[in-house]
C-alpha positions as CSV (number, residue, x, y, z in Angstrom):
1,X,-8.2,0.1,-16.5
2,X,-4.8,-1.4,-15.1
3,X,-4.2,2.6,-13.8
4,X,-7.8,2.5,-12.0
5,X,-7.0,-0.9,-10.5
6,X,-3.2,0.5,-9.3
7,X,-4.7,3.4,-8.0
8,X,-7.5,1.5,-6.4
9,X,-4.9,-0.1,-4.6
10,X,-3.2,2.8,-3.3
11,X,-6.1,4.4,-2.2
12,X,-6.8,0.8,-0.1
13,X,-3.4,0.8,1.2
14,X,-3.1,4.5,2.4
15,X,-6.7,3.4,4.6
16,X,-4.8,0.2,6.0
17,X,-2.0,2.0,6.8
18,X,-3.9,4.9,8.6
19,X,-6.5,2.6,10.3
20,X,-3.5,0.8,12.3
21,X,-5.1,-2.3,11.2
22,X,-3.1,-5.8,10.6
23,X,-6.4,-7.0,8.9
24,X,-6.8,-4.1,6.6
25,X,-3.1,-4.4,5.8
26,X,-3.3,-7.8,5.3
27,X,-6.2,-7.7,3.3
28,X,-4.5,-5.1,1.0
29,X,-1.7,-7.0,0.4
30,X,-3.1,-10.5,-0.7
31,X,-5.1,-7.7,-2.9
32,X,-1.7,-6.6,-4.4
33,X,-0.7,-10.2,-5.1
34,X,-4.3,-11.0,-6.8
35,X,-3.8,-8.1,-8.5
36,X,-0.2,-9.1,-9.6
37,X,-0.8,-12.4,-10.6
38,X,-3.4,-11.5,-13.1
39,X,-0.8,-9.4,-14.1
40,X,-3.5,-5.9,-13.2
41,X,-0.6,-4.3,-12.4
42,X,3.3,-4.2,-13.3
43,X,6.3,-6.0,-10.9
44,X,7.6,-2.0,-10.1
45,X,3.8,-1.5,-8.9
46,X,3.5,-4.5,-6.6
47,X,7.3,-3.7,-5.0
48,X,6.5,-0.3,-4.4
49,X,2.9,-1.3,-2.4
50,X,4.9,-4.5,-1.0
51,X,7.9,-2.9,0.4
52,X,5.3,-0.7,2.2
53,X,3.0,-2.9,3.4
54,X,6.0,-5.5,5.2
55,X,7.6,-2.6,6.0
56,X,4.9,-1.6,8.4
57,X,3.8,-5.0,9.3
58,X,7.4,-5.6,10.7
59,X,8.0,-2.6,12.3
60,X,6.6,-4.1,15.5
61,X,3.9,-2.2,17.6
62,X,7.1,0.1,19.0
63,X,8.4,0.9,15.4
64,X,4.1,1.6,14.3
65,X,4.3,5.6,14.1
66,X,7.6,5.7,12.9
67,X,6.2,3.5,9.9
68,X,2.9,5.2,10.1
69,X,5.3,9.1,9.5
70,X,7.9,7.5,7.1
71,X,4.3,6.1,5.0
72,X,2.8,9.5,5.0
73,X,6.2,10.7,3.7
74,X,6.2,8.7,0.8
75,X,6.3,11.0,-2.5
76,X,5.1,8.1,-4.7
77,X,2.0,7.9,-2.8
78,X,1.3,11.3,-2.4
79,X,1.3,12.0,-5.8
80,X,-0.7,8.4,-7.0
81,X,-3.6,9.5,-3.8
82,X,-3.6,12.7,-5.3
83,X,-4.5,11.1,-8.8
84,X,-6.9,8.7,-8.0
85,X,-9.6,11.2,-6.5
């Protein structure tokens, strides 16, 4: 179950991310810290989708497709999308 709900997550963040949309990444993260707090999901889960998610939100609308490539790149993400399908 906690799996399903981590990569449930993933899945919602890789669409936020893609979508170029601060609502959609907003929205995923508060879903990360709900998710956190009723401890769904381990601290080394929530860092790894946090330090994505602020990553992209600060990047600034300049900085967007370099966040939006470096994302893509991300081996822990290919390999968790890859799982949850």
């Amino acid at each position: 179950m906690d799996q399903e709900i981590y990569y449930n997550l993933i899945n919602r963040v890789n669409y936020a991310v893609k979508s170029d949309s601060r609502d959609r990444v907003m929205e995923a993260y508060g879903e990360a810290v709900m998710a956190k707090r009723l401890r769904a999901i381990s601290n080394d889960q929530y860092f790894k989708i946090n330090s994505v998610l602020v990553s992209y939100l600060n990047c600034g609308a300049n900085g967007r497709e370099k966040a939006l490539k470096q994302f893509r790149e991300t081996e822990w993400l290919k390999k968790n999308v890859r799982r949850a399908y």
